[in-house]
C-alpha positions in Angstrom: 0.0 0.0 0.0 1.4 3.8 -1.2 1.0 6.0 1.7 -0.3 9.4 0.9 3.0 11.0 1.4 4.9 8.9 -1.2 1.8 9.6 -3.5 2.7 13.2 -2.9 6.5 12.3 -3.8 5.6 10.7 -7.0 2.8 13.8 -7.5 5.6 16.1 -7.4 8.0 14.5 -10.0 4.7 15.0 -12.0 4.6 18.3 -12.6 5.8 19.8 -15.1 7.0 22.7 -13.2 9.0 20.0 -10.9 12.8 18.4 -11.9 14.1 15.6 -9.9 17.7 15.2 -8.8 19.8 12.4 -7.7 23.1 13.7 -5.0 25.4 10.4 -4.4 26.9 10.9 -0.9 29.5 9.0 0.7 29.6 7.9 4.4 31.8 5.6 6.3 32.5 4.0 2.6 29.7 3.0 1.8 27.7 5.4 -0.9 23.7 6.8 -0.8 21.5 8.3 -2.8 19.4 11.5 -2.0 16.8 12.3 -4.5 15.9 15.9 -4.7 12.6 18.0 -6.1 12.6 21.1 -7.1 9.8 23.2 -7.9 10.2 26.6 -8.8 6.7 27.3 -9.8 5.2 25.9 -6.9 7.8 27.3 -4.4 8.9 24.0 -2.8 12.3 21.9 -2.8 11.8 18.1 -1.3 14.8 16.5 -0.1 14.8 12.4 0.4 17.2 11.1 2.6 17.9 7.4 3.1 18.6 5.6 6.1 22.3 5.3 6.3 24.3 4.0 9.3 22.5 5.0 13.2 20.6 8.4 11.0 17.1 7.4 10.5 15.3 8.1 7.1 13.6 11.6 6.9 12.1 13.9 4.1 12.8 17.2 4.3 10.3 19.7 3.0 11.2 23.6 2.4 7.9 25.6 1.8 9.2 28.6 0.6 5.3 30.3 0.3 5.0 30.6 4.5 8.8 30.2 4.5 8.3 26.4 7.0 10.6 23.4 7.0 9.4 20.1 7.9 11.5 17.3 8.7 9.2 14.0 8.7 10.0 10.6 10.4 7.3 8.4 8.8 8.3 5.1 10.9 7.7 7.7 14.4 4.6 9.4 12.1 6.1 12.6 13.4 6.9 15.8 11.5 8.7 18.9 13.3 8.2 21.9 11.7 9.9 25.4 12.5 10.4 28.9 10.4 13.5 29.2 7.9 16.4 31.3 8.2 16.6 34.8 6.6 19.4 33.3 4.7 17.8 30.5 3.2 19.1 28.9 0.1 16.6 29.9 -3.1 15.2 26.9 -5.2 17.1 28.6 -8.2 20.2 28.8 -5.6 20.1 24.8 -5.2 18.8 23.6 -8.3 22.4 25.7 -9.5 24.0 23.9 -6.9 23.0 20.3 -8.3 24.0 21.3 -11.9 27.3 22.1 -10.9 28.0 18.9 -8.9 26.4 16.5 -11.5 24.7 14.2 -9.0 28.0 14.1 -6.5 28.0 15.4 -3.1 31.8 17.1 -3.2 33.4 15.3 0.3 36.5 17.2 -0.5 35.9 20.3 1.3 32.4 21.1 2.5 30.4 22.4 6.1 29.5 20.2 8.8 26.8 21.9 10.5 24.6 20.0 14.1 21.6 21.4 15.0 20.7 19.5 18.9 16.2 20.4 19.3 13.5 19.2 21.3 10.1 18.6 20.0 8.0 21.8 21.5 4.1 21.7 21.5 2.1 20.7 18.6 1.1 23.2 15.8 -2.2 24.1 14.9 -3.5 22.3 11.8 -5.1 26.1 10.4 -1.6 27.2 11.2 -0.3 25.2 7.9 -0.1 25.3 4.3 -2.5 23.2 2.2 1.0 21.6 1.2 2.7 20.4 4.8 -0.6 19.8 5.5 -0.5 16.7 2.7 2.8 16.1 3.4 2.4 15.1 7.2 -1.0 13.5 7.0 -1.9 11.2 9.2 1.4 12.7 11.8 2.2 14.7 14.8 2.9 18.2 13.9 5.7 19.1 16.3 7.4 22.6 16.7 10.6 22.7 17.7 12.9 24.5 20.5 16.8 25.3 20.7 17.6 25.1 23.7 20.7 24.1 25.7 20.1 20.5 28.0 20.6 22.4 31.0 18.2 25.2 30.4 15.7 22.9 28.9 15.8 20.9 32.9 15.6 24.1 34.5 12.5 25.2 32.2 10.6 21.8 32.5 10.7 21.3 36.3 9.5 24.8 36.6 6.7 24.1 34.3 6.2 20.5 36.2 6.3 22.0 40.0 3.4 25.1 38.6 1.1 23.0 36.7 1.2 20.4 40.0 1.4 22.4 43.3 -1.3 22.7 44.9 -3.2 19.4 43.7 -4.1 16.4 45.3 -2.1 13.7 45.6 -5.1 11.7 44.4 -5.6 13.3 41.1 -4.2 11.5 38.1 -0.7 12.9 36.7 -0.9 12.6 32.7 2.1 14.2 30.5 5.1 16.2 31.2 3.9 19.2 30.1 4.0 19.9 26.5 7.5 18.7 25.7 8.0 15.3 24.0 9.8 13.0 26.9 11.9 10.1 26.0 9.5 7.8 27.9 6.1 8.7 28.7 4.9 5.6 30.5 7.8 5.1 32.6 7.8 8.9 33.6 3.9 8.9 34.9 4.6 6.8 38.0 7.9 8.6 39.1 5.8 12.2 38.6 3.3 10.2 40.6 5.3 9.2 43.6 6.9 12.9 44.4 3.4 14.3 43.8 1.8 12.1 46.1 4.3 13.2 48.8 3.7 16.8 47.6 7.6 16.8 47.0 8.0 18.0 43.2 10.6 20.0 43.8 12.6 16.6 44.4 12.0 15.7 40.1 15.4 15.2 38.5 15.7 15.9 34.7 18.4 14.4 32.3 17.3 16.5 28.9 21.1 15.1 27.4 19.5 12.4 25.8 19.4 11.5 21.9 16.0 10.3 20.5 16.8 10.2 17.3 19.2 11.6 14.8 18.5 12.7 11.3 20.9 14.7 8.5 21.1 15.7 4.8 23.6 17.2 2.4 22.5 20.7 0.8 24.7 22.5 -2.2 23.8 25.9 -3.8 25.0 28.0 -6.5 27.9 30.1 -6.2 29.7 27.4 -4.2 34.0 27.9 -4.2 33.6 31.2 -5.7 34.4 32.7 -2.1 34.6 29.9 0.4 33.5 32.3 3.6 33.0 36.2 3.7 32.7 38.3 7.1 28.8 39.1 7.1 26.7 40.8 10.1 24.0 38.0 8.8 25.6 34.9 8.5 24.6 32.2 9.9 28.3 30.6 10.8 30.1 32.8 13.5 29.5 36.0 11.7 30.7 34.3 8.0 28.5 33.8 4.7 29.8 30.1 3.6 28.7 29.0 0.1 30.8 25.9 0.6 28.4 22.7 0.4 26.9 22.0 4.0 26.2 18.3 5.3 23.3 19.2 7.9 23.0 16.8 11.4 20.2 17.1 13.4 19.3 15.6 16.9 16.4 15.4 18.7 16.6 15.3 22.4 14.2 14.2 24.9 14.3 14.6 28.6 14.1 12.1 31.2 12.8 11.9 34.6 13.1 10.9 37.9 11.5 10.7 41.3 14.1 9.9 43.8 12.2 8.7 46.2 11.5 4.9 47.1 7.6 4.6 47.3 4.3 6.5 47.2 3.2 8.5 50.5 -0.1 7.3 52.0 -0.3 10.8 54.3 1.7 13.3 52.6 3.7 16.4 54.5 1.7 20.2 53.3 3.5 21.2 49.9 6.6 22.7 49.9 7.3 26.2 47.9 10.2 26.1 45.8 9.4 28.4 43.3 
């Protein structure tokens, strides 16, 4: 059975006003192929990735109408979603790009750049284009958040302690706020047991944890003309590159923990910590 997104894929290399490419990559010796779509009419590039090594499969989709990328992981039927830079590469920049490297990702000299996010709260569906709207049918639509591991424990037991002073230590604990965690069942009876001895200022956070890892390799016109130029607007340390870039991404997820042994049956009043 075709899902509806790879009926979208297929859609795309069916318009006229959309030309597929093939960029052969190397890794660890072993050689990939990323296919490509560009549509300049539409105002869309589509990027394929393959699973290669520990990086999971992804399809990257650049909507240059409300300026969105989507990276979507169809095996976790998730898509995170978050606004482009100013300096985004053009479709006519990277369809350059690919005519200049005939189909070979140049390993000679290029940038390495890691992106480390968290999943953030899920977008509103009349938030999205018609088109990421197709494309992550059936998916969670994810926003992201860049933040450091420590601030990202700081924020969430802050978040965790306000939404549960105060309650019961019957009522029923459901999520970890609005953040993604690495495990959601295992996390519900350790929120449980510090908020049933009204101790949640006791919760201890590891947010250093990979959940999955994705990346993809990006060229664009104008590469090797001037590897790096100073720039107030560049994205790397103050530099516009036009060297090809070889993109890693990892999600995060934070995990948590209760340190105490059991449940309390007659809990102490709460404790203010914030």
């Amino acid at each position: 059975m075709i899902s509806a997104q790879n009926i979208l894929l297929v859609a795309c290399v069916a318009l006229a006003s959309a030309t597929q490419y093939n960029l052969e990559f190397e890794e660890n010796g072993s050689k990939y192929n990323e296919r490509i779509i560009v549509d300049k009419k539409k105002g869309f590039l589509l990027y394929d990735v393959p699973k290669h090594g520990d990086i999971e499969a992804a399809k990257f989709l650049k909507d240059f109408n409300t300026r969105f990328n989507v990276l979507r992981d169809a095996a976790l039927k998730i898509c995170y979603i978050w606004k482009m830079k100013g300096d985004e590469p053009t479709p006519d920049s990277i369809e350059d790009g690919l005519k200049m490297v005939q189909g070979h990702f140049p390993n000679n000299k290029f940038l390495v750049e890691n992106d480390e996010i968290f999943a953030g709260p899920e977008l509103k569906e009349d938030s999205l284009s018609a088109l990421i709207k197709q494309f992550c049918q059936g998916m969670q639509k994810l926003s992201i958040v860049r933040k450091s591991s420590k601030d990202m424990e700081q924020i969430l037991k802050r978040q965790i302690i306000r939404k549960y002073s105060g309650r019961s230590k019957r009522d029923t604990v459901h999520h970890v706020v609005e953040y993604k965690p690495c495990n959601a069942a295992t996390m519900v009876p350790e929120l449980e047991k510090c908020n049933s001895c009204n101790r949640m200022d006791l919760i201890k956070l590891n947010c250093d944890i990979t959940y999955t890892k994705y990346c993809g390799y990006t060229v664009r016109r104008g590469m090797w003309t001037a590897d790096c130029t100073k720039s107030t607007s560049g994205r790397h340390g103050g530099f516009e590159c036009r060297l090809p870039s070889h993109t890693r991404a990892t999600v995060k997820c934070c995990r948590l923990k209760c340190p105490l042994a059991n449940k309390c049956n007659n809990p102490p009043p709460n404790k203010k910590t914030f």
